[in-house]
MDAnalysis code that builds the backbone (N, CA, C; Angstrom):
import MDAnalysis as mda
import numpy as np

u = mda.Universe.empty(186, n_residues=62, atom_resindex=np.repeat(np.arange(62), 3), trajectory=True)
u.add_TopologyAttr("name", ["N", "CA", "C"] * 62)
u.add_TopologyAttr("resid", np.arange(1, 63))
u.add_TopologyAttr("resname", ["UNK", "UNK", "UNK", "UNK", "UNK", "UNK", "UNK", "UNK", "UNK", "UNK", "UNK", "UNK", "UNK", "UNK", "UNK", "UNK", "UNK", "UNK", "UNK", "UNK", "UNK", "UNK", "UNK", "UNK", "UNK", "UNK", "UNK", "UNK", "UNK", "UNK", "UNK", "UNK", "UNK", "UNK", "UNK", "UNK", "UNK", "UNK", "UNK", "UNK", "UNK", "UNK", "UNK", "UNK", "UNK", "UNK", "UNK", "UNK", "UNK", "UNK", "UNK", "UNK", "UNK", "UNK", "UNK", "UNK", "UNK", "UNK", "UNK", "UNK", "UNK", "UNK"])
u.atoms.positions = np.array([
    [0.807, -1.184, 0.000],
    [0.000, 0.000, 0.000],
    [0.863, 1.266, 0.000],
    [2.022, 1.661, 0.573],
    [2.678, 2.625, 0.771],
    [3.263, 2.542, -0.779],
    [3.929, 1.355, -1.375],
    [4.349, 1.719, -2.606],
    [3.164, 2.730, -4.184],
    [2.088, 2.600, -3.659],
    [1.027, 2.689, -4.269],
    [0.944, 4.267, -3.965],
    [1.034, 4.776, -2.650],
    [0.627, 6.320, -2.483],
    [2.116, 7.060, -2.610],
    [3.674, 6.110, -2.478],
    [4.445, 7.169, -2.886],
    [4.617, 6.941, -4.372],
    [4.190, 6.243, -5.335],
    [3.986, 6.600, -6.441],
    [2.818, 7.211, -7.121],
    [1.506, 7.407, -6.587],
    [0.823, 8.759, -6.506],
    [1.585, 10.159, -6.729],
    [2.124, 10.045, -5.449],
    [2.920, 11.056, -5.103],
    [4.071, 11.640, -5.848],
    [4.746, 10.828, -6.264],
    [5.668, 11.509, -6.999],
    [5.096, 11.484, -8.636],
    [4.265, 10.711, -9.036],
    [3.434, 11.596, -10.296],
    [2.776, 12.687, -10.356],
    [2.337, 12.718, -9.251],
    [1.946, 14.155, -9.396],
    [2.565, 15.090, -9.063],
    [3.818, 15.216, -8.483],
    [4.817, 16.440, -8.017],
    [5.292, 16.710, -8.717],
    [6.472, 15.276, -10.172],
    [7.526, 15.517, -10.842],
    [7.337, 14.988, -12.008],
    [5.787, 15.073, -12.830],
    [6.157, 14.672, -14.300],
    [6.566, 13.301, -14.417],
    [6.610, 12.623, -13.537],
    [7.079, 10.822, -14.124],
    [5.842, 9.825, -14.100],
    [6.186, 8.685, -14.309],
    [5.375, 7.685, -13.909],
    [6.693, 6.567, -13.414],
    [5.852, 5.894, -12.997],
    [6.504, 4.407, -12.376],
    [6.392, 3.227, -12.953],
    [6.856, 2.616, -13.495],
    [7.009, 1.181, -13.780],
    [5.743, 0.134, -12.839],
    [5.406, -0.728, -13.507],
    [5.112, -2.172, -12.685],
    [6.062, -2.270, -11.378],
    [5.767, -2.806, -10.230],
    [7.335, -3.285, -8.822],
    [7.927, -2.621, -8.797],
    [7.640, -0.816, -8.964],
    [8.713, 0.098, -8.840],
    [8.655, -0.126, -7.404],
    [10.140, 0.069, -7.009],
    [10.127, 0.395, -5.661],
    [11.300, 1.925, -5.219],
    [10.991, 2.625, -4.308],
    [11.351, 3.971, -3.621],
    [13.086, 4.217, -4.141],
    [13.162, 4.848, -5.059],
    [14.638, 4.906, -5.637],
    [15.214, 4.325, -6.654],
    [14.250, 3.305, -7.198],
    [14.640, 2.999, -8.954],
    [14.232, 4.181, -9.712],
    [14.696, 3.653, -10.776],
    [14.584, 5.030, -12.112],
    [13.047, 4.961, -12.435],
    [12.450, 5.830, -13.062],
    [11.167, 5.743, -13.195],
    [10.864, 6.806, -14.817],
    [9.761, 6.800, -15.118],
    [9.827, 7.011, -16.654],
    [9.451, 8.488, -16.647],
    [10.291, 9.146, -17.743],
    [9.958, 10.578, -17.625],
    [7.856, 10.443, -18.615],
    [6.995, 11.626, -18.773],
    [6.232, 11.642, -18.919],
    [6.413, 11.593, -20.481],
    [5.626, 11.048, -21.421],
    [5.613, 11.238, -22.481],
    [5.175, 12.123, -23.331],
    [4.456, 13.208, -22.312],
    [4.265, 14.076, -22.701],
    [5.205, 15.843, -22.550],
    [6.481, 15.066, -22.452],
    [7.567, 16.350, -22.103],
    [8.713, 15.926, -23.322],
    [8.986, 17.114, -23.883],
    [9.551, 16.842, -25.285],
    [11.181, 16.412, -24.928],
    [11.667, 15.782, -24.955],
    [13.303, 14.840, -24.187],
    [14.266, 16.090, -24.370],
    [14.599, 17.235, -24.911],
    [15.481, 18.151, -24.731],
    [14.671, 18.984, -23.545],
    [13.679, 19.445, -23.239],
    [12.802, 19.437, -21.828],
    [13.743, 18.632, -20.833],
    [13.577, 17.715, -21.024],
    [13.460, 16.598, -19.900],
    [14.702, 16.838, -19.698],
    [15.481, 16.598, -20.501],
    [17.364, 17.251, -20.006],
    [17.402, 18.132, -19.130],
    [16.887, 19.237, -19.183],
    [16.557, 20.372, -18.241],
    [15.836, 20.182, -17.068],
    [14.827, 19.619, -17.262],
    [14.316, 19.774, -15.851],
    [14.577, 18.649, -15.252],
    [15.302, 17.423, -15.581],
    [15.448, 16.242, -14.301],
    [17.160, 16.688, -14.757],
    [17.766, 16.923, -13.297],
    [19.016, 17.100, -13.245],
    [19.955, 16.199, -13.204],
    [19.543, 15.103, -12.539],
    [19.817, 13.962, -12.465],
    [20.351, 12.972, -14.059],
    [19.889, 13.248, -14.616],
    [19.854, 12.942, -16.456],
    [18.844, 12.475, -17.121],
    [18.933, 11.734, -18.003],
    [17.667, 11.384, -18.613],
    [18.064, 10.221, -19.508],
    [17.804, 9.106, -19.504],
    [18.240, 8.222, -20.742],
    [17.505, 7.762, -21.479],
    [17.683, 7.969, -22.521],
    [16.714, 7.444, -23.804],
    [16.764, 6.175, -24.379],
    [15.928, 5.067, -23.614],
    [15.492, 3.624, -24.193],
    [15.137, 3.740, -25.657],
    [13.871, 4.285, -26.004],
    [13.465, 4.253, -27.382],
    [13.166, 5.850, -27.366],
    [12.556, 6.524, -28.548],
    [12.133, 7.685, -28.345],
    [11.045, 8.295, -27.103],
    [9.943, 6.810, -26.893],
    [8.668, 7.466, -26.635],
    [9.215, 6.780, -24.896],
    [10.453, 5.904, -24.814],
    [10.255, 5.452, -23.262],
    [11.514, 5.939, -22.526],
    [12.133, 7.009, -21.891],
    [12.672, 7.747, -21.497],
    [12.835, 7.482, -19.677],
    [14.259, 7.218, -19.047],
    [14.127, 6.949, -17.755],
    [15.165, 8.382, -17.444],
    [15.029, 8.296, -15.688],
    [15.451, 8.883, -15.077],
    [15.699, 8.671, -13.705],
    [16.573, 8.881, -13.028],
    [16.916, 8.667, -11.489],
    [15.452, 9.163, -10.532],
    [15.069, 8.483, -9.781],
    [14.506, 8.797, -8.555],
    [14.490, 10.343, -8.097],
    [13.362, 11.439, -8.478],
    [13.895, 12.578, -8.167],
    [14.231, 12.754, -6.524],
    [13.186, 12.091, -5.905],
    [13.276, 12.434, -4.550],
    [14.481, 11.449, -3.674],
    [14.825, 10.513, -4.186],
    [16.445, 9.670, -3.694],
    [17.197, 10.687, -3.621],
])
């Protein structure tokens, strides 16, 4: 249950979503609706590009 409301939580604060068994500090997917030179900018952390449309990133709040 807690994995369920802190991934609530951080979708709605920081633009991501979570994977299936995400758990508190894996990478998680930038939004697909933020254009990937965006996403460079606003996750500081980095951004890596799987395919065009599936885009990860570090844990903002880790």
């Amino acid at each position: 249950m807690l994995r369920v409301v802190d991934s609530l939580q951080l979708t709605a604060y920081h633009k991501v979503a979570t994977p299936a068994n995400w758990e508190h500090g894996q990478d998680v997917v930038v939004s697909p609706s933020i254009p990937t030179e965006e996403a460079k900018t606003l996750f500081e952390k980095g951004v890596k590009e799987v395919k065009p449309y599936l885009r990860l990133t570090p844990d903002p709040t880790a």
